[in-house]
C-alpha positions as CSV (number, residue, x, y, z in Angstrom):
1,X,80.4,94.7,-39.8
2,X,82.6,96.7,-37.4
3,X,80.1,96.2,-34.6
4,X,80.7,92.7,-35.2
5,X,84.4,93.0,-34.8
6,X,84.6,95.5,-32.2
7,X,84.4,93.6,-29.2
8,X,86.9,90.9,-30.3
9,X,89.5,93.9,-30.9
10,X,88.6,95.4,-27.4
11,X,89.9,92.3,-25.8
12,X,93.0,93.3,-26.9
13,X,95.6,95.6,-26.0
14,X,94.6,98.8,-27.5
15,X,97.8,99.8,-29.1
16,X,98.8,96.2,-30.3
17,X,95.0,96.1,-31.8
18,X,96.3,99.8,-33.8
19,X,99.1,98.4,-35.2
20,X,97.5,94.9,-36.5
21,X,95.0,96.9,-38.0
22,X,96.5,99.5,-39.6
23,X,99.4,97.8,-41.4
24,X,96.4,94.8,-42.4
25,X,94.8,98.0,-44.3
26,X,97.9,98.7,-45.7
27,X,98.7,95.4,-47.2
28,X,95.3,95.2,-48.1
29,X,95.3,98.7,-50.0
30,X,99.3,97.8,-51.4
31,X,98.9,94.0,-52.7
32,X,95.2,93.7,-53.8
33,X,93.9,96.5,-56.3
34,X,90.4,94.8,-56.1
35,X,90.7,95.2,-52.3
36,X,91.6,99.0,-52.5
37,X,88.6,99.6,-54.9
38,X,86.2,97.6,-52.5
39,X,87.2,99.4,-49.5
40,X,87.0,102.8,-51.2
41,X,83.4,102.1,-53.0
42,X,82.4,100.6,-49.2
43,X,83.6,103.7,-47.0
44,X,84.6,107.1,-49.6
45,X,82.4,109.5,-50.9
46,X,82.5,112.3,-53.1
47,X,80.2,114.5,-53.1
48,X,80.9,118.2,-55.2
49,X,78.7,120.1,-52.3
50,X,81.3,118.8,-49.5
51,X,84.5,120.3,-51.0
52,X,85.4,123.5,-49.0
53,X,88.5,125.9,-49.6
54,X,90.2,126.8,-45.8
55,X,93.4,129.0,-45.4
56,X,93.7,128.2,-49.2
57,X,93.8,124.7,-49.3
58,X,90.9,122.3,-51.2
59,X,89.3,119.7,-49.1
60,X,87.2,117.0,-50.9
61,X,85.3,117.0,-47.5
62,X,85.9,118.7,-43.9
63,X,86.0,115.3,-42.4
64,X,89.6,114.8,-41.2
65,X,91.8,111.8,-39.3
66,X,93.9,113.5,-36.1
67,X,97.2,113.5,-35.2
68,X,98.3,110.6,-33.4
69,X,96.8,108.1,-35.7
70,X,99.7,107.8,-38.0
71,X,102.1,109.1,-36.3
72,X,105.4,108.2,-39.0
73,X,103.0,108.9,-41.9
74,X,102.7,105.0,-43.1
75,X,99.3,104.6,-44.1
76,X,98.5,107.7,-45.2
77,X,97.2,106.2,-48.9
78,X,95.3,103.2,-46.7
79,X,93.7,105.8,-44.6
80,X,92.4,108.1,-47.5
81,X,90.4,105.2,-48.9
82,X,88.4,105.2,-45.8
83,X,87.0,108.7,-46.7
84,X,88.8,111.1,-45.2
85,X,88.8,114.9,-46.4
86,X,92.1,115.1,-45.0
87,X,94.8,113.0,-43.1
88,X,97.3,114.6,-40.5
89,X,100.7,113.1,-39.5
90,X,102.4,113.1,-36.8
91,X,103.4,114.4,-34.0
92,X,107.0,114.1,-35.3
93,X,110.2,115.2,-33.7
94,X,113.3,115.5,-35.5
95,X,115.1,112.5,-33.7
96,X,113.5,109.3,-33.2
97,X,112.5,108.2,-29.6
98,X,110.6,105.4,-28.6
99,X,108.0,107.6,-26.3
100,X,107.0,106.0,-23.0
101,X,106.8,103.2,-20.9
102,X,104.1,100.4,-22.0
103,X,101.5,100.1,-21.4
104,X,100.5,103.7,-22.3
105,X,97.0,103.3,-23.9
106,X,93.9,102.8,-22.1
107,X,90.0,102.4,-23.1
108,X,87.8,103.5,-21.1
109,X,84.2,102.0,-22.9
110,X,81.6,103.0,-19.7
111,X,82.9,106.6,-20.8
112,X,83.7,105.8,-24.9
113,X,87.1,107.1,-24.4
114,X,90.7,106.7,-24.2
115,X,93.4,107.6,-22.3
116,X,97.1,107.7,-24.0
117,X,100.4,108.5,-22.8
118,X,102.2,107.9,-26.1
119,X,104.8,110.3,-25.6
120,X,105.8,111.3,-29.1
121,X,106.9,108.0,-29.8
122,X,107.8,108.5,-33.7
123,X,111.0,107.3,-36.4
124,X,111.9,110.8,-36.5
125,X,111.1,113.7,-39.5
126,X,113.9,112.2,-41.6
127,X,111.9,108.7,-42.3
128,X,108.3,110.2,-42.3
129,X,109.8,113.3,-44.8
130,X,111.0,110.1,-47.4
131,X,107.8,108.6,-46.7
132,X,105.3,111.8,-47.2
133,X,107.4,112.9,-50.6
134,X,107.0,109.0,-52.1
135,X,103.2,109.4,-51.2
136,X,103.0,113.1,-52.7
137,X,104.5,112.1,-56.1
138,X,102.0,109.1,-56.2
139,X,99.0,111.0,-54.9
140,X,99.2,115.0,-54.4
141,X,95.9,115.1,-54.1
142,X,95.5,113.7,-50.6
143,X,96.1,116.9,-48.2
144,X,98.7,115.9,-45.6
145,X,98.9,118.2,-42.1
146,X,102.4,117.6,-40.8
147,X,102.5,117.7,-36.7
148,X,105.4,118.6,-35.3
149,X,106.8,118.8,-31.3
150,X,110.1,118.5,-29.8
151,X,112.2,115.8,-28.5
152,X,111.3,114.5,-24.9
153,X,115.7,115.6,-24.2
154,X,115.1,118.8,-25.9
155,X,114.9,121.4,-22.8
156,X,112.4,124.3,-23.6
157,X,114.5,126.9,-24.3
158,X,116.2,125.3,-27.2
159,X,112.4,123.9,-28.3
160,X,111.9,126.2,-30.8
161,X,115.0,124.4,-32.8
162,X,113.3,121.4,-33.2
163,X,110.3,122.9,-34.3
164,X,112.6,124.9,-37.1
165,X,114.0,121.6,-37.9
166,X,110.4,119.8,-38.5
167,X,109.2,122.6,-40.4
168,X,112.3,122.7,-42.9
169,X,112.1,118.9,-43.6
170,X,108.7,118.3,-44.3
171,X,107.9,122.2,-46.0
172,X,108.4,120.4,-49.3
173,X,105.8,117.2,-48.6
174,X,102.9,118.6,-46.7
175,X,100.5,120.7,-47.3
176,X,99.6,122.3,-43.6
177,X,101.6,122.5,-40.2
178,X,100.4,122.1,-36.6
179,X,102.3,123.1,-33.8
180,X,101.8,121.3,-31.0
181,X,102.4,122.5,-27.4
182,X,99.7,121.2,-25.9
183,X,100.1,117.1,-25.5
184,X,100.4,116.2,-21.6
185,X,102.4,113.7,-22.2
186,X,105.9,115.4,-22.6
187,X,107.6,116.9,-19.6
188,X,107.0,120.7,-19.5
189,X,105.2,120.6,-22.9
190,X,102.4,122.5,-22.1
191,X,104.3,125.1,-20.7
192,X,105.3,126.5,-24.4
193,X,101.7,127.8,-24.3
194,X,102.6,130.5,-22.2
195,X,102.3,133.7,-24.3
196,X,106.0,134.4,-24.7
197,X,107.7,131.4,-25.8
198,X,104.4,130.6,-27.9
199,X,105.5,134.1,-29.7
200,X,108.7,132.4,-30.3
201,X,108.2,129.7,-31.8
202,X,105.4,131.0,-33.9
203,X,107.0,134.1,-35.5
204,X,109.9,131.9,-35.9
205,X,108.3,129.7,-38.0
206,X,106.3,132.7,-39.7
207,X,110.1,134.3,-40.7
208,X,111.1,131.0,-42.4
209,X,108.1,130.5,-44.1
210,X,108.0,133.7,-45.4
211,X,111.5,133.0,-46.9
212,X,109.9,130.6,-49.4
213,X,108.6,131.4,-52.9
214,X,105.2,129.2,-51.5
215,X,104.6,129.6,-47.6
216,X,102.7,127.1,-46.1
217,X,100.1,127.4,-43.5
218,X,101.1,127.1,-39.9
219,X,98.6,126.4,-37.2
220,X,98.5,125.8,-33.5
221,X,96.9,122.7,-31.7
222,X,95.7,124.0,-27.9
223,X,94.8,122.1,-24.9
224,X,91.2,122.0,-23.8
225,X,92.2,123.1,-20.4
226,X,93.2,126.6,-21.1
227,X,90.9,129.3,-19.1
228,X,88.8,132.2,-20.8
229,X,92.0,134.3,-19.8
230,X,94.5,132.2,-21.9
231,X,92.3,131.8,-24.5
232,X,92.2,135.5,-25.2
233,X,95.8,135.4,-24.8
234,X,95.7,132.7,-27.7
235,X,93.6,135.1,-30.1
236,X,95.6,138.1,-29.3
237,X,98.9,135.6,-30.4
238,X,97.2,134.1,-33.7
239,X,96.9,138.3,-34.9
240,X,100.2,139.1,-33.9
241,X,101.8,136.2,-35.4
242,X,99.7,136.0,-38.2
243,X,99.4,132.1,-38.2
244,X,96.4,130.5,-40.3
245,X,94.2,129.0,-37.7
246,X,93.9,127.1,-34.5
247,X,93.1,123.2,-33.9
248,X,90.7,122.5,-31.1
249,X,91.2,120.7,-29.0
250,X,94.1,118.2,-27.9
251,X,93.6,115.9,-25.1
252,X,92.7,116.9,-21.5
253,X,94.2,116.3,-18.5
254,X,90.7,116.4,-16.4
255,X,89.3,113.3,-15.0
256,X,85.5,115.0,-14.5
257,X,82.6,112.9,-14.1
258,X,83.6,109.8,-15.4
259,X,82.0,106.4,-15.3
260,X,85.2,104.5,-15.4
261,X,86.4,102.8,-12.3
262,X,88.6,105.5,-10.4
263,X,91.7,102.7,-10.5
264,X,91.5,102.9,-14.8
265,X,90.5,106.3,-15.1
266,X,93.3,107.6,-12.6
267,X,96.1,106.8,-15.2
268,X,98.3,109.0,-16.3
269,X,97.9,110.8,-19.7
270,X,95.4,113.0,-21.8
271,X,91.9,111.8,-22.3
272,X,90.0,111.6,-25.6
273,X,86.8,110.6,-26.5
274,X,83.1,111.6,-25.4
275,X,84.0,113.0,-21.9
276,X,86.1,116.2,-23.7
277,X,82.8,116.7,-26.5
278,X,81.5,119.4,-24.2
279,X,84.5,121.4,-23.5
280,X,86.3,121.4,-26.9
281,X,82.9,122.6,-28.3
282,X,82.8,125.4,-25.7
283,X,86.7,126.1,-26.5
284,X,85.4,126.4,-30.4
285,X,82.3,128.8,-29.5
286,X,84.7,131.0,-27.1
287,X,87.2,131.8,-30.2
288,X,84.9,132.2,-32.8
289,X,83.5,134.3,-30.7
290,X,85.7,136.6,-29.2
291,X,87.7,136.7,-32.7
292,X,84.6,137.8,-34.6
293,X,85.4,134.7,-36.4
294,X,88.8,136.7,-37.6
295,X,90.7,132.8,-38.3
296,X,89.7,129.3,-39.3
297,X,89.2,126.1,-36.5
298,X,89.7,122.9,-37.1
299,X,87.4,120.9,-34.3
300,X,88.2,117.6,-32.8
301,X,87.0,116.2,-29.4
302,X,84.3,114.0,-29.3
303,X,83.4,113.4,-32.2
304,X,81.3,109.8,-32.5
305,X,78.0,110.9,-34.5
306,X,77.2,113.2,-37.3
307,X,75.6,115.4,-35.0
308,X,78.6,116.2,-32.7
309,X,80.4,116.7,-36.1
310,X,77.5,119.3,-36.9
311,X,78.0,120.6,-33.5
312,X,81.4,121.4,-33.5
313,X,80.2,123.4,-37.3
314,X,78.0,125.3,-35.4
315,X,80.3,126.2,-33.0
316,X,82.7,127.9,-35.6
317,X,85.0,125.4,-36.8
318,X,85.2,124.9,-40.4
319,X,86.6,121.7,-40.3
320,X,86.7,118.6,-38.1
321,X,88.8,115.7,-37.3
322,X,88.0,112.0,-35.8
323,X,90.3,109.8,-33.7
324,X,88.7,108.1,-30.3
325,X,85.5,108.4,-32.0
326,X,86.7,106.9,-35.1
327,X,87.8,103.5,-33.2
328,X,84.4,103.3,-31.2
329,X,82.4,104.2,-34.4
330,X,84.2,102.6,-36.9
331,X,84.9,103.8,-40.4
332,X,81.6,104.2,-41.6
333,X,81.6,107.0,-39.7
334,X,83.4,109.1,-41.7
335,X,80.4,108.5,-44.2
336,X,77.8,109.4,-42.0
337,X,79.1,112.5,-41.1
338,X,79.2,113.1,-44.8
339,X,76.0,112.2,-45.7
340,X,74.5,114.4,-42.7
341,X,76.8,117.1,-43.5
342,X,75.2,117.4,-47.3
343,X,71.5,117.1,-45.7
């Protein structure tokens, strides 16, 4: 069915296409119980052998939707009917902003990728905190990861603020955090990786969670354009700080060996999709590794089959998550993985 309807959605701008489709599958899922029921006996599976405990949380499967796909936490419910072991939010920032100029998503099909320069563009942690604790008193069995950044005006010496102020408003109402320092897309972003204000903003976050009866785990989303160097330095951080685990990888800024016409491909933003497979994987091995597998890694880059889902496995990540490949592939791949995965 969705190869059917693919190529009349890709004649379409890609982020109007998002948004038609994703508020349909919420209507659909809200006003039709019959719908919700058909969707979910069409697309989810449960399976007892896929459930997997990581940094103490229970996943029905290890087959999770990005960041960036939801980014104000609307369609979580919608979303979970598709199959998803786990759905993450965000990235939020504590004020709204409307992110950049349009257009700011591009496909790229001679490569089966995308580029995006999105820009945080979000309602804020205020609406999506209302939103996530309506959804956990309804369902608090779907596991939420809550992604937060900082505000495009925020400068980065007052970044780790906003980061306090995400974590505080959505502690209550999700079940995981990602910190995320490592989009391209937000003016001196990327330079919070460097080992020292990383530090800060981690064992910040560490202190307040500790102040809780119930912490929550924290983990920290890296670019896939960090050297061997960096990524030690990224190890040596996760023991100090003690955080629960890395996500790898965001988006890259490389433009390697692509297909795409140079005019398309030279647009600004991170790129997603089959062109980062490779290096995220490599990213995955390399900290594994050189941790003696001492935290958990959530893999995503890539993924458009079962078998680059398995790869990522093999590579040390104990969990994986879809996005570019999920809107080549379709929903059914979230099945497939599955189905492979249980093989």
């Amino acid at each position: 069915m969705y190869r059917l309807i693919k190529p009349i959605f890709f004649k379409f701008d890609p982020e109007n296409v998002h948004y038609f489709v994703v508020k349909r599958l919420k209507w659909f899922n809200d006003k039709f119980p019959l719908g919700k029921t058909i969707i979910r006996s069409s697309f989810d599976i449960h399976i007892k052998g896929l459930e997997k405990e990581v940094f103490g949380i229970k996943f029905r499967n290890p087959v999770g939707l990005a960041a960036g796909f939801d980014k104000n936490g609307e369609y979580v419910e919608a979303l979970s009917n598709l199959g998803f072991g786990f759905i993450e939010v965000g990235t939020v920032t504590p004020m709204p902003q409307p992110g950049n100029d349009k257009p700011r998503m591009f496909r790229l099909p001679n490569d089966e990728a995308l580029i995006n320069r999105m820009g945080f563009n979000n309602k804020g942690v205020d609406v999506m905190a209302e939103r996530l604790r309506l959804l956990k008193d309804k369902h608090p069995d779907i596991v939420v990861g809550g992604n937060i950044g900082k505000n495009k005006a925020t400068p980065n010496e007052d970044a780790v603020s906003d980061y306090i102020k995400c974590f505080d408003r959505l502690f209550d109402v999700v079940d995981y955090f990602v910190v995320n320092v490592s989009s391209p897309n937000t003016p001196g972003l990327r330079e919070l990786q460097e080992k020292e204000p990383l530090k800060n903003i981690l064992n910040t976050l560490q202190q307040r969670n500790r102040k809780n009866d119930i912490s929550r785990p924290i983990l920290l989303k890296i670019a896939p354009d960090l050297t061997n160097a960096q990524l030690d330095d990224i190890i040596e951080i996760v023991a100090e700080t003690k955080i629960a685990g890395i996500i790898a990888t965001n988006t890259t800024i490389s433009r390697d060996n692509l297909a795409t016409e140079k005019v398309l491909a030279g647009e600004m933003g991170g790129l997603s999709g089959k062109p980062v497979k490779e290096r995220s994987t490599e990213v995955i091995k390399y900290l594994s590794e050189q941790s003696n597998k001492a935290f958990p890694i959530i893999g995503v880059g890539g993924i458009h089959s079962a078998k680059d889902a398995q790869d990522k496995l093999d590579a040390g990540a104990c969990l994986v998550q879809l996005y570019t490949g999920f809107i080549y592939e379709g929903p059914g791949l979230i099945k497939s993985i599955c189905k492979s995965l249980v093989k």
